[in-house]
N, C-alpha and C positions, 0 to 999 in steps of 0.2 A: 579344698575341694572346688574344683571347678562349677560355674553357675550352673552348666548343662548337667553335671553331674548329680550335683547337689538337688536339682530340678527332677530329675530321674527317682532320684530316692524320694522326694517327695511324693512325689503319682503314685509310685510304686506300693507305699506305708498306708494309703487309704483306706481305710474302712469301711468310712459313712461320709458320703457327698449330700450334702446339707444346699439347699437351692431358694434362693426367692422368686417370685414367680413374676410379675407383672416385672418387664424388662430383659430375662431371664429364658423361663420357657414360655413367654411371650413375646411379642415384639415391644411392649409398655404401650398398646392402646389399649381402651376398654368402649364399648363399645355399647350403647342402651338403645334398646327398644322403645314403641309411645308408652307401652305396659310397665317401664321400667324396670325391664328383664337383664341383666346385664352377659354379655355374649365374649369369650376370650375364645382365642384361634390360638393353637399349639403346634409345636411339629411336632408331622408325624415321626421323623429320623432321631427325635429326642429321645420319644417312646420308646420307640425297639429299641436304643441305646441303654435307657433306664432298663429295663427287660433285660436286658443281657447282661449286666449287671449286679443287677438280685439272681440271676443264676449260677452267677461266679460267688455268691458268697457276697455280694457287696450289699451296705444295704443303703437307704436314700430316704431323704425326711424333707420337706418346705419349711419355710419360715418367712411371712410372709406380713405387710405390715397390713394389708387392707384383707378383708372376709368375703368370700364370695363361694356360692353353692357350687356353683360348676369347678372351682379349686378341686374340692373335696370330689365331685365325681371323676375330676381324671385324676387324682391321688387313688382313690377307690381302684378305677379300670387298669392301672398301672401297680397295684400292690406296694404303691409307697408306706412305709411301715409309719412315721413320726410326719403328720401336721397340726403345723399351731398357725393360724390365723389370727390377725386384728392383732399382733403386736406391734409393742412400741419398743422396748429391749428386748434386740435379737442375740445378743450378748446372753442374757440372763436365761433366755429362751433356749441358746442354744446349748449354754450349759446342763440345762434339763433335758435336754435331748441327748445329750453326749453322757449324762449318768445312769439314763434310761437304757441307753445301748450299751454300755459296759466300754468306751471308747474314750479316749484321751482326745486333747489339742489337736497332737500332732497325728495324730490319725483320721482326722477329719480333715474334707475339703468343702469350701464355699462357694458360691458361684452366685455375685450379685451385679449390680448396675450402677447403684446409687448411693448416695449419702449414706442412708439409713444401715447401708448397708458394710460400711467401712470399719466397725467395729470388730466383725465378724473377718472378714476379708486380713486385719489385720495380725488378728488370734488364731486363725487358722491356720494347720499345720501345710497348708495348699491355701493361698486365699487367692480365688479367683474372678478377673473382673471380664465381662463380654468386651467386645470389640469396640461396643458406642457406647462402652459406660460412662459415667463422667469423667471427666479428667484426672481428680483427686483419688478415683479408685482405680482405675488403674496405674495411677502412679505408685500403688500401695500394695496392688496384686502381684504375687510372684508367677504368674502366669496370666498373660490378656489373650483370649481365643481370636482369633483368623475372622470368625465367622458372628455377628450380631445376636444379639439375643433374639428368641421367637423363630428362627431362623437355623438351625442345626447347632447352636454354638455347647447347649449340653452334651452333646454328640460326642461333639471335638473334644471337650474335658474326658467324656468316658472313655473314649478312645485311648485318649492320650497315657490316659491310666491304666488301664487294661492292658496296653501295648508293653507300656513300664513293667506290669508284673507276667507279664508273657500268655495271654489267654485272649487276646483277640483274633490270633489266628483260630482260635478251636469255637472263635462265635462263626468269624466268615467261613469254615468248615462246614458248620452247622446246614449253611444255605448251599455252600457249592457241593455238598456230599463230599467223596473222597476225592474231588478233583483237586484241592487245593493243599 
């Protein structure tokens, strides 16, 4: 089987897109207040991409190693079904998210940046690394996005998935009416 081929069927098999977030659907700054309020910036094009997604049937969970309030409100605003915070095995972590969901390995995809994250990225039936992840993870992902974390790169993953299983045209329908 050809890589491109091989690459297709993987997008295609997904289920559950598993995400860390600092790096991810962030750009990896964080950002504090004098109050020590701590402030993280999302894209927006992630969001509706997440949305379109749990409308097809897909579903989406964080794994994330640091704990932070605002996490959980845009997991909340976005209907992400599985967050776990403040872990140290995302491995272990993810395994409980993947029994929870009734889903296998290789029906899961990842999408991380870093170290901590190459466990995941490796076990994954999709393991996917951003653009400016470290070196070692994307030498490890079977797909590196176009596009940086914080920045549209979840997007590009849903897309690319969506595309594979033939339902992106029936999202950008959704917006162009019947013109498309």
């Amino acid at each position: 089987m050809s890589d491109s081929i091989d690459l297709d069927h993987r997008l295609a098999r997904v289920q559950l897109l598993l995400l860390d977030v600092d790096g991810v659907l962030t750009d990896g700054g964080v950002t504090w207040n004098n109050q020590g309020i701590e402030s993280k910036t999302f894209h927006i094009r992630d969001g509706l991409a997440l949305r379109a997604w749990q409308r097809s049937g897909g579903r989406t969970g964080i794994i994330t190693g640091r704990s932070s309030h605002v996490v959980q409100l845009r997991a909340d605003e976005l209907g992400i079904t599985f967050v776990r915070q403040g872990v140290d095995d995302k491995v272990a972590a993810a395994e409980a998210v993947l029994r929870e969901a009734g889903v296998t390995w290789d029906q899961t995809a990842f999408v991380g940046d870093d170290l901590p994250d190459l466990p995941v990225v490796m076990r994954a039936g999709l393991g996917v690394a951003v653009s400016d992840a470290c070196s070692e993870l994307r030498q490890a992902a079977r797909l590196v996005t176009s596009l940086p974390g914080g920045r549209g790169a979840v997007r590009e993953v849903v897309e690319r998935m969506m595309k594979a299983r033939g339902g992106w045209d029936a999202v950008v329908a959704r917006y162009a009416g019947s013109r498309v």
